[in-house]
N, CA, C and O atoms as a Maestro MAE file, in Angstrom:
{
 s_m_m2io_version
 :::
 2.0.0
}

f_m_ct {
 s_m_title
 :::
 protein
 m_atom[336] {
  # First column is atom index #
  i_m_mmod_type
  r_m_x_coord
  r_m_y_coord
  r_m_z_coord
  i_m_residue_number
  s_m_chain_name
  s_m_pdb_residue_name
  s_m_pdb_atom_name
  i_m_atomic_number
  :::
  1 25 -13.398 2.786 37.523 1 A "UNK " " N  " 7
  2 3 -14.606 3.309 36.935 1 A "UNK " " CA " 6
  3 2 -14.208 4.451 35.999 1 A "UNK " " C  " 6
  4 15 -13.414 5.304 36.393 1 A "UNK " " O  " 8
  5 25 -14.659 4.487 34.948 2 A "UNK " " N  " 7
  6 3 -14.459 5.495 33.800 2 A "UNK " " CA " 6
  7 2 -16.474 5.984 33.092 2 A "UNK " " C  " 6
  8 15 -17.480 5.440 32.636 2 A "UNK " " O  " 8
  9 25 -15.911 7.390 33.491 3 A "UNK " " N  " 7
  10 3 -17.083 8.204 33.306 3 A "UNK " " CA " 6
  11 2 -16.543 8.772 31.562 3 A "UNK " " C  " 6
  12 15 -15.338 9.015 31.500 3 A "UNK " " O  " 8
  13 25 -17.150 8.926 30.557 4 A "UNK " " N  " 7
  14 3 -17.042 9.612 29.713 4 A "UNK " " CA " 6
  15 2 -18.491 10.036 28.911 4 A "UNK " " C  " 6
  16 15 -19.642 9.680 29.161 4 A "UNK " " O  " 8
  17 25 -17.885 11.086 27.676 5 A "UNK " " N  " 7
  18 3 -19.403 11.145 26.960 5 A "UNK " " CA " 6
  19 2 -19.628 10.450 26.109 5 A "UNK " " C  " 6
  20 15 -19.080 9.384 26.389 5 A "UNK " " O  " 8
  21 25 -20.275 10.351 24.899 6 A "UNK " " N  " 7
  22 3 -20.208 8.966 23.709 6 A "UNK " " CA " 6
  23 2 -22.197 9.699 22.893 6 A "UNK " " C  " 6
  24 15 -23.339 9.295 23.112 6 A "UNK " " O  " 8
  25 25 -21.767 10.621 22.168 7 A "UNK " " N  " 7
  26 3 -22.721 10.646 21.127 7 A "UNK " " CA " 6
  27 2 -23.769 11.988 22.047 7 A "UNK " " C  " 6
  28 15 -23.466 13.167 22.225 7 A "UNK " " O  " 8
  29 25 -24.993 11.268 22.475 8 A "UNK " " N  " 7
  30 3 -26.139 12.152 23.123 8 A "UNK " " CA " 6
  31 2 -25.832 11.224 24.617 8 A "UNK " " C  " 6
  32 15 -26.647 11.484 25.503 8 A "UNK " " O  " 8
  33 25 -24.834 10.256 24.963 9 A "UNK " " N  " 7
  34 3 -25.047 10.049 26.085 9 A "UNK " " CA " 6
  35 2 -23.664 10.388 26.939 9 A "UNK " " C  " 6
  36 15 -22.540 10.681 26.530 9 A "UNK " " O  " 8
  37 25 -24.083 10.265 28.019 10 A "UNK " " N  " 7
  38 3 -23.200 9.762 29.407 10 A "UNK " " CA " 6
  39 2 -23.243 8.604 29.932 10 A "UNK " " C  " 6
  40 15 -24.245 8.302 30.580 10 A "UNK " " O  " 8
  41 25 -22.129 7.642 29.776 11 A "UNK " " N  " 7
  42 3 -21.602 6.598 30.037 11 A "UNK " " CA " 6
  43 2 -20.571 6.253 31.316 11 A "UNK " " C  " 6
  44 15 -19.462 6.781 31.239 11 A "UNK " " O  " 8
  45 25 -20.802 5.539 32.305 12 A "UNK " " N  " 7
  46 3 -19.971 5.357 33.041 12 A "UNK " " CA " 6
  47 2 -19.872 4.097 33.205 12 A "UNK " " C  " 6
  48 15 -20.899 3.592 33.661 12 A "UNK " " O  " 8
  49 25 -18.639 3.073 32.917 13 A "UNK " " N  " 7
  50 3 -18.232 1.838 32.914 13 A "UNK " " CA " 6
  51 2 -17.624 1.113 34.256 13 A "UNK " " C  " 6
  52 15 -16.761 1.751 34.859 13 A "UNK " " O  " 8
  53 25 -17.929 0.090 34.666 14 A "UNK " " N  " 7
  54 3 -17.641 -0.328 35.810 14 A "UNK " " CA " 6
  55 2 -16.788 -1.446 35.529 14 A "UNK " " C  " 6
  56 15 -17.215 -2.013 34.524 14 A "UNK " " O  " 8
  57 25 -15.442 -2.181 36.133 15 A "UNK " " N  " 7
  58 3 -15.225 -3.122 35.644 15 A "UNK " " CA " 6
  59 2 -14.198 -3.686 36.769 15 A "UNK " " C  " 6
  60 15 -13.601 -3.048 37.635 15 A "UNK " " O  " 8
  61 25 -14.177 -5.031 36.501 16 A "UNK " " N  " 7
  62 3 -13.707 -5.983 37.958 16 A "UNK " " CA " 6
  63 2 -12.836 -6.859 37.276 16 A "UNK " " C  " 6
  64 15 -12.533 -6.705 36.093 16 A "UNK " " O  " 8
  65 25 -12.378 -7.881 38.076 17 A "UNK " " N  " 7
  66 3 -11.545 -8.860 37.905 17 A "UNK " " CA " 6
  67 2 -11.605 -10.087 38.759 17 A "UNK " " C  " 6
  68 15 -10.733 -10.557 39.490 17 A "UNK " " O  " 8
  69 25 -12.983 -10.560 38.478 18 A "UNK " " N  " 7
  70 3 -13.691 -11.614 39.627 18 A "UNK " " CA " 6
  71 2 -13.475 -12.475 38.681 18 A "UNK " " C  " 6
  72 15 -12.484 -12.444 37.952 18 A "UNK " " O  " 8
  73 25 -14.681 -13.582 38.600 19 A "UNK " " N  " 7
  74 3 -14.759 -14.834 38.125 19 A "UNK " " CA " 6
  75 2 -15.412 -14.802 36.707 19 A "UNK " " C  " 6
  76 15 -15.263 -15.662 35.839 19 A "UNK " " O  " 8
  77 25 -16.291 -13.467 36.604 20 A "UNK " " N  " 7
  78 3 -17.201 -13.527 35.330 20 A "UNK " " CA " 6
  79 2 -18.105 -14.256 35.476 20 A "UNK " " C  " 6
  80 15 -18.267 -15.148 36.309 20 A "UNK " " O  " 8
  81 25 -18.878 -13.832 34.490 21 A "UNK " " N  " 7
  82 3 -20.218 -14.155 33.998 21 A "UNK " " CA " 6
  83 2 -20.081 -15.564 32.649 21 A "UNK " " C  " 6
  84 15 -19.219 -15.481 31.773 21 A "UNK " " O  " 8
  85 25 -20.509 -16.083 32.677 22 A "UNK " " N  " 7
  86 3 -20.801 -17.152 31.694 22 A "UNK " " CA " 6
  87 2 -21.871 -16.868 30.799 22 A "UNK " " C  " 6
  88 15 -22.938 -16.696 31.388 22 A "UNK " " O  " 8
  89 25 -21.923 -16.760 29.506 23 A "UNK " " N  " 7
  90 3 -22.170 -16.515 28.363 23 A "UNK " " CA " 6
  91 2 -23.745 -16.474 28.323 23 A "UNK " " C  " 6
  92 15 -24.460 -15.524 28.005 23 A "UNK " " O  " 8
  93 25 -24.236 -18.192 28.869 24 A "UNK " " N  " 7
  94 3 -25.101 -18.458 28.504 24 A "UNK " " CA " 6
  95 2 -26.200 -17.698 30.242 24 A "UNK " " C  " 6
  96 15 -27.424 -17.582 30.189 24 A "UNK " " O  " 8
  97 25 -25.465 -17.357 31.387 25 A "UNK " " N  " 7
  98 3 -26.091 -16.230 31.986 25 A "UNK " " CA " 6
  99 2 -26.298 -14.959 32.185 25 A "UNK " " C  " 6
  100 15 -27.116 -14.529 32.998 25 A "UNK " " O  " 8
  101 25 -25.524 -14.215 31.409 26 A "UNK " " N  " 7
  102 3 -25.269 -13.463 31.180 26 A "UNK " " CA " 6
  103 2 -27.210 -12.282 31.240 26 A "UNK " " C  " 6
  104 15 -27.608 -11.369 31.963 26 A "UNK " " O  " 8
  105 25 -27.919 -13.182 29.855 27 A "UNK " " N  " 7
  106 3 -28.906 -13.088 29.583 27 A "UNK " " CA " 6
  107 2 -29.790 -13.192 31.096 27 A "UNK " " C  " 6
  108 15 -30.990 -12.945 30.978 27 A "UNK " " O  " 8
  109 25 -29.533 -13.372 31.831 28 A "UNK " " N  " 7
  110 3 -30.476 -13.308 32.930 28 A "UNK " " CA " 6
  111 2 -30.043 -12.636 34.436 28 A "UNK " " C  " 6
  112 15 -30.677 -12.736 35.486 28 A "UNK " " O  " 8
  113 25 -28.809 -11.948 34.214 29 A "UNK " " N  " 7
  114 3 -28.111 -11.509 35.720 29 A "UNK " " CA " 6
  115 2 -29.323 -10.404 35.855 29 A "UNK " " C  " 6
  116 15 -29.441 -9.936 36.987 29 A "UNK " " O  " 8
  117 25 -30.205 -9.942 34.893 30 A "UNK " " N  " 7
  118 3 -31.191 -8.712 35.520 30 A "UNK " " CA " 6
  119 2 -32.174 -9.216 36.646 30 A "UNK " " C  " 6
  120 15 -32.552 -8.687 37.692 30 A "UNK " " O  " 8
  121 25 -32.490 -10.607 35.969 31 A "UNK " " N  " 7
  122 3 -33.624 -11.175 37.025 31 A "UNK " " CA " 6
  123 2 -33.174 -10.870 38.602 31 A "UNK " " C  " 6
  124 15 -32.099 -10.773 39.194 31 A "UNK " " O  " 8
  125 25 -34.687 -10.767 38.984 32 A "UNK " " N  " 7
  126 3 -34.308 -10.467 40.714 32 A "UNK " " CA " 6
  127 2 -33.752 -12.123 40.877 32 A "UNK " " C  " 6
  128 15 -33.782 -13.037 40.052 32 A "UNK " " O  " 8
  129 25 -33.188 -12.089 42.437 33 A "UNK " " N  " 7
  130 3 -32.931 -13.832 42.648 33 A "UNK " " CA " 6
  131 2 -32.297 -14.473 42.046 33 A "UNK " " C  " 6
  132 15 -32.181 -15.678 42.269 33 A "UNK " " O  " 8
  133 25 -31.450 -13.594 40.709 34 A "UNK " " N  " 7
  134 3 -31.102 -14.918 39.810 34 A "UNK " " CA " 6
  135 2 -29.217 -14.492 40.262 34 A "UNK " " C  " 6
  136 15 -28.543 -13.464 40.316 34 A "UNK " " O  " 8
  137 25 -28.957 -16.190 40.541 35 A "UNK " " N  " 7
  138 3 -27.285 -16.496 40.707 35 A "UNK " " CA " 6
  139 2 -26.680 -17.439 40.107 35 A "UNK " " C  " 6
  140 15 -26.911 -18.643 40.217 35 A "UNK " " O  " 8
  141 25 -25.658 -16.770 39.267 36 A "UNK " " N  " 7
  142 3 -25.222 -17.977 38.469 36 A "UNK " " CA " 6
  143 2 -24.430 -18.830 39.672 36 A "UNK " " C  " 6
  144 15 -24.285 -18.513 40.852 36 A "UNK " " O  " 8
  145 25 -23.970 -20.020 38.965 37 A "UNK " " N  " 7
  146 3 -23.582 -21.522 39.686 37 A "UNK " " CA " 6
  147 2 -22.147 -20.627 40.342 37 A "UNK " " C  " 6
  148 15 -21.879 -20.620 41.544 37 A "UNK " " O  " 8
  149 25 -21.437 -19.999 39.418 38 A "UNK " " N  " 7
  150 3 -20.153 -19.420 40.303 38 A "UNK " " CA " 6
  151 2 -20.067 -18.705 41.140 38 A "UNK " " C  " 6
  152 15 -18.972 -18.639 41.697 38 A "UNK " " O  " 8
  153 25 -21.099 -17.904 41.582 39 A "UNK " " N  " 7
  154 3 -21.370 -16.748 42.556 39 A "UNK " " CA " 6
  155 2 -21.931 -17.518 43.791 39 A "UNK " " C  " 6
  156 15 -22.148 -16.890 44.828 39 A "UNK " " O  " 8
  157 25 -22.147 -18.717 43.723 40 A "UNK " " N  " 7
  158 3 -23.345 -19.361 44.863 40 A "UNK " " CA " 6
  159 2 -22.068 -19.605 46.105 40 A "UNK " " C  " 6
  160 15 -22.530 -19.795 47.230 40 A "UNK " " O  " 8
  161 25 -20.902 -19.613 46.024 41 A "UNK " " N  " 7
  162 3 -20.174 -19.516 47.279 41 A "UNK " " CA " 6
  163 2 -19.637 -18.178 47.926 41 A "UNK " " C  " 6
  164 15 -18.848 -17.979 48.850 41 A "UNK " " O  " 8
  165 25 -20.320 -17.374 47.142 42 A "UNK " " N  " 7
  166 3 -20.043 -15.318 47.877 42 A "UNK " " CA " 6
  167 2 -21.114 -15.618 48.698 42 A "UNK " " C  " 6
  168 15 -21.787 -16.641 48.825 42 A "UNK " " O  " 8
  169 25 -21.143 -14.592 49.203 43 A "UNK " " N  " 7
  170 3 -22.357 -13.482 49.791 43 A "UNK " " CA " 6
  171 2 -23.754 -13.128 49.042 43 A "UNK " " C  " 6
  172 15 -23.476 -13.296 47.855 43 A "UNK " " O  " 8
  173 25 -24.309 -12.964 49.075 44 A "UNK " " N  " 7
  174 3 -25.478 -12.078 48.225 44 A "UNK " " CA " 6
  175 2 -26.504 -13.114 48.054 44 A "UNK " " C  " 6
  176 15 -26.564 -14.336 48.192 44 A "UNK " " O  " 8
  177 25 -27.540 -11.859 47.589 45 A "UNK " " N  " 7
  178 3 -29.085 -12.219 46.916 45 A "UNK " " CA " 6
  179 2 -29.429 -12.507 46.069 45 A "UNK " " C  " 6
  180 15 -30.255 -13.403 45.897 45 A "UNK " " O  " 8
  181 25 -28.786 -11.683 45.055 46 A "UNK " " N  " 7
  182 3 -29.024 -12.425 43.411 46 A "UNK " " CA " 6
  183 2 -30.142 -10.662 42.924 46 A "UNK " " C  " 6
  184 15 -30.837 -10.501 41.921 46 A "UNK " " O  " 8
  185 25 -29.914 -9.749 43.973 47 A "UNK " " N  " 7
  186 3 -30.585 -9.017 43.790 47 A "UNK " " CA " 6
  187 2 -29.744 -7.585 43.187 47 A "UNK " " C  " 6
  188 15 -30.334 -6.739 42.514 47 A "UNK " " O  " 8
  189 25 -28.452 -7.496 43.509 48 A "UNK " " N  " 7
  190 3 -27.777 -6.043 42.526 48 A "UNK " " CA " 6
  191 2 -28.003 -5.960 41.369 48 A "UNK " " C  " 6
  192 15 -28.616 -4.913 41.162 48 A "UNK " " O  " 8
  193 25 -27.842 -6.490 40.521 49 A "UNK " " N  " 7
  194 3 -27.678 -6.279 38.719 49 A "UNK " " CA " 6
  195 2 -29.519 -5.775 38.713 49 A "UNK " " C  " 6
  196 15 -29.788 -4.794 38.020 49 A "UNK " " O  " 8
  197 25 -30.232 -6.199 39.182 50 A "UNK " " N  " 7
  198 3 -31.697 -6.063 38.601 50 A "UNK " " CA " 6
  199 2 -32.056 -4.207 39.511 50 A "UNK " " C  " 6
  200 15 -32.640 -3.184 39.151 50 A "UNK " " O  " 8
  201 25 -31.292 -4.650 40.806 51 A "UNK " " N  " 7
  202 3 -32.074 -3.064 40.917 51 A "UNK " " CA " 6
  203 2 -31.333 -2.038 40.196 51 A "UNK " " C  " 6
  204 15 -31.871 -1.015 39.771 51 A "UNK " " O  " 8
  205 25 -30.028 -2.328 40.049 52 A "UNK " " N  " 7
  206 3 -29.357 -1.365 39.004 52 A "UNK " " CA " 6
  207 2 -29.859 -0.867 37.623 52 A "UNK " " C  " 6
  208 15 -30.046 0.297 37.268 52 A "UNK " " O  " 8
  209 25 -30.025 -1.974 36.952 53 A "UNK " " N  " 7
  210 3 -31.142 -2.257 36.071 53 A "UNK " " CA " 6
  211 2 -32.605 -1.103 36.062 53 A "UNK " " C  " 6
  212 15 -32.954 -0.384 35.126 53 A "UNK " " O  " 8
  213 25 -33.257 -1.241 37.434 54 A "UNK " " N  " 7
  214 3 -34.282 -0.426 37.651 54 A "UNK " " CA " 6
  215 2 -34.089 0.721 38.196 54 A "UNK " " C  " 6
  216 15 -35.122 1.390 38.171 54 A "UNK " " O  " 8
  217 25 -33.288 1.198 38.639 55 A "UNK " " N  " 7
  218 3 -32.472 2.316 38.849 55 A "UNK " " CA " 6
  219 2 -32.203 3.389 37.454 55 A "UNK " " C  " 6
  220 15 -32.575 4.519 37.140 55 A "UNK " " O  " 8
  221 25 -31.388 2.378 36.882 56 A "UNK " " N  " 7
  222 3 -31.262 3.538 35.264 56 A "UNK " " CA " 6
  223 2 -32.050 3.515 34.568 56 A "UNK " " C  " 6
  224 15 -31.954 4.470 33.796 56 A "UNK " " O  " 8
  225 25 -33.275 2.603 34.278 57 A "UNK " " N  " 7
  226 3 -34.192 2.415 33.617 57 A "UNK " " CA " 6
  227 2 -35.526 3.526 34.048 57 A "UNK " " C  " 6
  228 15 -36.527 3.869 33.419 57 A "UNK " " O  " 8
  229 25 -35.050 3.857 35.306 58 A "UNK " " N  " 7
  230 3 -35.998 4.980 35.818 58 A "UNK " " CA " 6
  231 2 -35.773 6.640 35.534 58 A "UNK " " C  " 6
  232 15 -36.534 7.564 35.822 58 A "UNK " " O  " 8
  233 25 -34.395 6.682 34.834 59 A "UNK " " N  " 7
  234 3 -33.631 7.481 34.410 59 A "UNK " " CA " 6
  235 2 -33.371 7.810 32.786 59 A "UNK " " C  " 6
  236 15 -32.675 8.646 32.210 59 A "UNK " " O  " 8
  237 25 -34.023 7.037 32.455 60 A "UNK " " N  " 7
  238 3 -34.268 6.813 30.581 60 A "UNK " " CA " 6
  239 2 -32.752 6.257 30.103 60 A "UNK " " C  " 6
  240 15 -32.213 6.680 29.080 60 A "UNK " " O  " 8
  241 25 -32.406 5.688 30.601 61 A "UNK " " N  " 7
  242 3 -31.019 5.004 30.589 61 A "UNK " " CA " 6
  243 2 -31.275 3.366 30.320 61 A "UNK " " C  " 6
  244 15 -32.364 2.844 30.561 61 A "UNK " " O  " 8
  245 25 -30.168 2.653 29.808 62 A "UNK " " N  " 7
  246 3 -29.679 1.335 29.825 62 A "UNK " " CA " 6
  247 2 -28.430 0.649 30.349 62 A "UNK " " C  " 6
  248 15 -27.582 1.500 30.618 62 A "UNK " " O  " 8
  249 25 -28.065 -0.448 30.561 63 A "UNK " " N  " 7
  250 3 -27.277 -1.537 31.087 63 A "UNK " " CA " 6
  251 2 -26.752 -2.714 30.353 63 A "UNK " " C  " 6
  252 15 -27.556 -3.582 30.016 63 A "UNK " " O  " 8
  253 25 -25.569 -2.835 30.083 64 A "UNK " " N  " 7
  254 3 -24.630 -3.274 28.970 64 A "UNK " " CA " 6
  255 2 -23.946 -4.301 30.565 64 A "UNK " " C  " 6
  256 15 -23.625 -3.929 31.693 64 A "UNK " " O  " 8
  257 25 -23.973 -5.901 29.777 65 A "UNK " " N  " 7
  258 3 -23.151 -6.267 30.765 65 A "UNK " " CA " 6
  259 2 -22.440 -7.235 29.555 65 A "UNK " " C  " 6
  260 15 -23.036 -7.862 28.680 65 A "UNK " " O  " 8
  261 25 -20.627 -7.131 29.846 66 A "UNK " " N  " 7
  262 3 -19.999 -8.095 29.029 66 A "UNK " " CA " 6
  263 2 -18.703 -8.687 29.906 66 A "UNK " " C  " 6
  264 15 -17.829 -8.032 30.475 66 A "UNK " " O  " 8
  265 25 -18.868 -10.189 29.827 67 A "UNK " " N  " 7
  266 3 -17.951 -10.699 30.856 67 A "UNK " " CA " 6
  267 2 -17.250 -11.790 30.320 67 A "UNK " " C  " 6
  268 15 -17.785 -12.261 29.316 67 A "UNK " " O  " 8
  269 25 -16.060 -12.415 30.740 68 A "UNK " " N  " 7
  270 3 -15.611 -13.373 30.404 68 A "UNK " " CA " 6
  271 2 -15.086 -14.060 31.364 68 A "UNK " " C  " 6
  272 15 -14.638 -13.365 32.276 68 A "UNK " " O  " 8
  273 25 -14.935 -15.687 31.537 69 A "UNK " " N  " 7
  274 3 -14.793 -16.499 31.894 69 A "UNK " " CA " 6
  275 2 -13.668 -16.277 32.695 69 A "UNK " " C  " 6
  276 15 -12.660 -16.311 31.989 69 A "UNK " " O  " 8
  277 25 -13.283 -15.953 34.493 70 A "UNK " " N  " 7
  278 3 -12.223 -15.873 34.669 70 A "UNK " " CA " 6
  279 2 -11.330 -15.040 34.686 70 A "UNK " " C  " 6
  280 15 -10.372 -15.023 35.458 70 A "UNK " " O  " 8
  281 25 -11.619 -14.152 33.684 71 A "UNK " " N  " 7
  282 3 -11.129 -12.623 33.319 71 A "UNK " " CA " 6
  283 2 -11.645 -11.649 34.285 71 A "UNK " " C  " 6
  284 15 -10.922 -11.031 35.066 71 A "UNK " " O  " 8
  285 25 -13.473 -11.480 34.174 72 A "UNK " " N  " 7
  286 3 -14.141 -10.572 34.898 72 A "UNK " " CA " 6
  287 2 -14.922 -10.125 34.435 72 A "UNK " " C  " 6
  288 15 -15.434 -10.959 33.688 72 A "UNK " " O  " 8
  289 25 -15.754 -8.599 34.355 73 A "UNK " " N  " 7
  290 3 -16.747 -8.202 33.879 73 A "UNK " " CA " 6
  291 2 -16.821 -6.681 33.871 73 A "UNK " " C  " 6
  292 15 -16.152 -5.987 34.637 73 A "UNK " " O  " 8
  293 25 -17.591 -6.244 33.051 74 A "UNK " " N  " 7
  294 3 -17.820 -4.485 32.822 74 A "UNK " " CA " 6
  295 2 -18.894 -4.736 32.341 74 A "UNK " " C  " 6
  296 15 -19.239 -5.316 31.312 74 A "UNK " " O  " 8
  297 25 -19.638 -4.061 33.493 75 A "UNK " " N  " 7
  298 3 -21.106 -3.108 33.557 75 A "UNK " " CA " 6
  299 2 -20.653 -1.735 32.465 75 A "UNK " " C  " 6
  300 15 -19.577 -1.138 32.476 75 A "UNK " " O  " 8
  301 25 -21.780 -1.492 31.606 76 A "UNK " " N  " 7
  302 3 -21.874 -0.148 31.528 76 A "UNK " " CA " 6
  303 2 -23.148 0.481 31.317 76 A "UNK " " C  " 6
  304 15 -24.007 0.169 30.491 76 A "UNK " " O  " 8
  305 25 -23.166 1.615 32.359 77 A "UNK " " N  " 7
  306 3 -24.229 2.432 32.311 77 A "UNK " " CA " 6
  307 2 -24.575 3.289 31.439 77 A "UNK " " C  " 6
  308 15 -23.760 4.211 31.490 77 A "UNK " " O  " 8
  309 25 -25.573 3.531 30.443 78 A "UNK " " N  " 7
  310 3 -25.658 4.839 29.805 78 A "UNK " " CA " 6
  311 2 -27.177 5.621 30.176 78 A "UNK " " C  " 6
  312 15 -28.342 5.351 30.470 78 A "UNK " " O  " 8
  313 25 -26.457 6.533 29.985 79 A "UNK " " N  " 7
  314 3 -27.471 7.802 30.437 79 A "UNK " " CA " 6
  315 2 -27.869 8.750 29.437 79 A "UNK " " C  " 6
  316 15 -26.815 8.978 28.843 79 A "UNK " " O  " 8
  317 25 -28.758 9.426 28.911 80 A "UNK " " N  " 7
  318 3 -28.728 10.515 28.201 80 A "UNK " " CA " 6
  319 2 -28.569 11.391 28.444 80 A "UNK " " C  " 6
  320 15 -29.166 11.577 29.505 80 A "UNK " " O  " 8
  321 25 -27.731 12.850 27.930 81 A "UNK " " N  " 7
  322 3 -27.632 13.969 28.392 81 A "UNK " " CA " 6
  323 2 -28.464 14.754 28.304 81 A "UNK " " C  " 6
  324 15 -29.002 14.883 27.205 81 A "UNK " " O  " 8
  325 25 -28.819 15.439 29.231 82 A "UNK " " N  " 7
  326 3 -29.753 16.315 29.973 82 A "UNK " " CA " 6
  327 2 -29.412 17.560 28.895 82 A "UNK " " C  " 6
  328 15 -28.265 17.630 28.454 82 A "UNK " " O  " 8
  329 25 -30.265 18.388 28.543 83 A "UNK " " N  " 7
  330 3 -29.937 19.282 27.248 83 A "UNK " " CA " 6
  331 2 -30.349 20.490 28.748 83 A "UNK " " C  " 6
  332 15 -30.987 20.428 29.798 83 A "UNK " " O  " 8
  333 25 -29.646 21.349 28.112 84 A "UNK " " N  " 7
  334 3 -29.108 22.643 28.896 84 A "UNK " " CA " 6
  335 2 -30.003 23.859 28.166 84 A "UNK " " C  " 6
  336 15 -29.857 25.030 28.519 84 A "UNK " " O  " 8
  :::
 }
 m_bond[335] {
  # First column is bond index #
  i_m_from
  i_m_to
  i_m_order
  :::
  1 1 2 1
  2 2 3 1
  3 3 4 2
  4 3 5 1
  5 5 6 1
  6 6 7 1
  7 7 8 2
  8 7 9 1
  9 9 10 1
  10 10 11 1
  11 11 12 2
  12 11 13 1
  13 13 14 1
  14 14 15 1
  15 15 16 2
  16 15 17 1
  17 17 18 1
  18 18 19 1
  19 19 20 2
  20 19 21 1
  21 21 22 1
  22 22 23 1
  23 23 24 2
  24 23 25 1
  25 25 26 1
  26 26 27 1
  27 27 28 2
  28 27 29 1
  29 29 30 1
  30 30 31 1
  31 31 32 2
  32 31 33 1
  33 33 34 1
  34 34 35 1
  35 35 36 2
  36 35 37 1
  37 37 38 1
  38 38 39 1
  39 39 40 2
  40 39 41 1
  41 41 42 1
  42 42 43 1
  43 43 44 2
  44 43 45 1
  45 45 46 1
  46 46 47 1
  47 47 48 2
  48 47 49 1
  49 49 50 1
  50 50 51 1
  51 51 52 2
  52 51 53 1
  53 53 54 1
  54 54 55 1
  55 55 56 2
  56 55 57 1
  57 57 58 1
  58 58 59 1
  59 59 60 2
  60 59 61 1
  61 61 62 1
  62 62 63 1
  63 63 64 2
  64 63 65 1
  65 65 66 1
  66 66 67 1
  67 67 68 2
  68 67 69 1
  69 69 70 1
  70 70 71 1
  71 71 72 2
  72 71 73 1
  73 73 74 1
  74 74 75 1
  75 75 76 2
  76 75 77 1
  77 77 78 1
  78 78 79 1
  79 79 80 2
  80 79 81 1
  81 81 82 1
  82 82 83 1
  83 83 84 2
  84 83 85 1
  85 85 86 1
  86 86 87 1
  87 87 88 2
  88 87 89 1
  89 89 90 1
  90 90 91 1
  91 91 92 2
  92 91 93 1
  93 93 94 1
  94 94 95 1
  95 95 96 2
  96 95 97 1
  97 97 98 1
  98 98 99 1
  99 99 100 2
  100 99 101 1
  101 101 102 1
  102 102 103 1
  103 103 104 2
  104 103 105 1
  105 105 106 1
  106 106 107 1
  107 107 108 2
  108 107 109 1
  109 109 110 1
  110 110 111 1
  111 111 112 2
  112 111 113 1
  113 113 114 1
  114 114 115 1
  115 115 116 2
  116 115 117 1
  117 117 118 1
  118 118 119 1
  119 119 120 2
  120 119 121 1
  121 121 122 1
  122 122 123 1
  123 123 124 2
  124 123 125 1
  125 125 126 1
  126 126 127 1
  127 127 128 2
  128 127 129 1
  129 129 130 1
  130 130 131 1
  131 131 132 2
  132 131 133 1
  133 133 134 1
  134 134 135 1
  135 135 136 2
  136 135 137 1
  137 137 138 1
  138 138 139 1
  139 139 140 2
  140 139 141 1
  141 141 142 1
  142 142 143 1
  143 143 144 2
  144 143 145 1
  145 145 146 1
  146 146 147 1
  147 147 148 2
  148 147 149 1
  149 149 150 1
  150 150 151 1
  151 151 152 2
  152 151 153 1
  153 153 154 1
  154 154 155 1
  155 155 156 2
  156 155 157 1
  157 157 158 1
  158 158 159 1
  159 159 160 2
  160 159 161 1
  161 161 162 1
  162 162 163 1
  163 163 164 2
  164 163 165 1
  165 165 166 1
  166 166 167 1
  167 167 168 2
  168 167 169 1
  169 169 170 1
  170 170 171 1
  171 171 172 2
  172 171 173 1
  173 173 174 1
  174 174 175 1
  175 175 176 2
  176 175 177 1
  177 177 178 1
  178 178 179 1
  179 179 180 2
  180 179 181 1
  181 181 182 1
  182 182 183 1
  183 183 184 2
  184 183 185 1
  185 185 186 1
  186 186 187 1
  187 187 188 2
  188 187 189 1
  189 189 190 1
  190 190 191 1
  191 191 192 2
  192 191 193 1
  193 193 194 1
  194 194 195 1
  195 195 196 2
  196 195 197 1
  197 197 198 1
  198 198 199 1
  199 199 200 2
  200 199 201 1
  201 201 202 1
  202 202 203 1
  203 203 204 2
  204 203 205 1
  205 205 206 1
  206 206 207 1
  207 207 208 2
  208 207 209 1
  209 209 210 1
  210 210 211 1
  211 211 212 2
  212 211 213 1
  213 213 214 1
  214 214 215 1
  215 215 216 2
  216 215 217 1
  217 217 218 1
  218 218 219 1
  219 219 220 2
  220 219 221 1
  221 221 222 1
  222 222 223 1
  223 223 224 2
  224 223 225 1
  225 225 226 1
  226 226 227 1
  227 227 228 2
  228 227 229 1
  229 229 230 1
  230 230 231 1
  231 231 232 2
  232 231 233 1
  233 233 234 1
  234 234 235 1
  235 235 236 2
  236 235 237 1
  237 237 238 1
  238 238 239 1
  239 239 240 2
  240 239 241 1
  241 241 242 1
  242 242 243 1
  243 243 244 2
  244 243 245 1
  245 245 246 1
  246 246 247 1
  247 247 248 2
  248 247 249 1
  249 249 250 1
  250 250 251 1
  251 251 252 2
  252 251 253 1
  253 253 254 1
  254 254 255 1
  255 255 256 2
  256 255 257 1
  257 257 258 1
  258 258 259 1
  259 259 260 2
  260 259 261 1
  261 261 262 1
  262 262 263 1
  263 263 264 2
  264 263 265 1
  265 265 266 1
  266 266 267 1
  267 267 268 2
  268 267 269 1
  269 269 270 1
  270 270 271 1
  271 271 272 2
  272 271 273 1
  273 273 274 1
  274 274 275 1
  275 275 276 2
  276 275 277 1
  277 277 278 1
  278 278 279 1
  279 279 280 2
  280 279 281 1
  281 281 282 1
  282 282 283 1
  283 283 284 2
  284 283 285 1
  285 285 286 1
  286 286 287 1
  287 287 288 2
  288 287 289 1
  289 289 290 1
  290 290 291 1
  291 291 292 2
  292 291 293 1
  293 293 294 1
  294 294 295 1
  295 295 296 2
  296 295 297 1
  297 297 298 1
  298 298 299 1
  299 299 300 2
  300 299 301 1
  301 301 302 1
  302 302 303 1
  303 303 304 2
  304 303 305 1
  305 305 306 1
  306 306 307 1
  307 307 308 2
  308 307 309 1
  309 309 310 1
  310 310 311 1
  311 311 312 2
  312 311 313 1
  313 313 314 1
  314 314 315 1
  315 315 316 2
  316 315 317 1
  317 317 318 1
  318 318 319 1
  319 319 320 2
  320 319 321 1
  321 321 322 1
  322 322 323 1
  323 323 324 2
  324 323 325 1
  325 325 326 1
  326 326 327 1
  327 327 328 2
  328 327 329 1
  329 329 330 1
  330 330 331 1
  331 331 332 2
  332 331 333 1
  333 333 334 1
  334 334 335 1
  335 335 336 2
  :::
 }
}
């Protein structure tokens, strides 16, 4: 995980070395319930990416997801900085 700053925000990047995301789901890992075809032999709900999602979104923040086939994936969070 790599925390840095980037402009007016705070960014912290998450990144793995699983199976990835496929292109054409990519567009929908926010949905609650939603599992792509490669994830259906883990564990889980289909429910992390969306509350994360609603989590930073409650925070005036956004969610960047870019993955590749096999390679893996990086989440990134951005946040705005809080003015002092």
């Amino acid at each position: 995980m790599n925390v840095f700053e980037k402009d007016a925000h705070v960014l912290c990047e998450i990144q793995d070395t699983g199976c990835g995301i496929s292109a054409e789901d990519i567009p929908r890992v926010f949905l609650r319930f939603f599992r792509g075809d490669r994830s259906r032999a883990t564990q889980g709900n289909g429910l992390g990416l969306s509350l994360v999602q609603a989590f930073v979104k409650a925070h005036s923040g956004s969610v960047i997801v870019k993955s590749v086939l096999n390679k893996g994936t990086i989440v990134i969070l951005s946040f705005p900085k809080l003015l002092q």
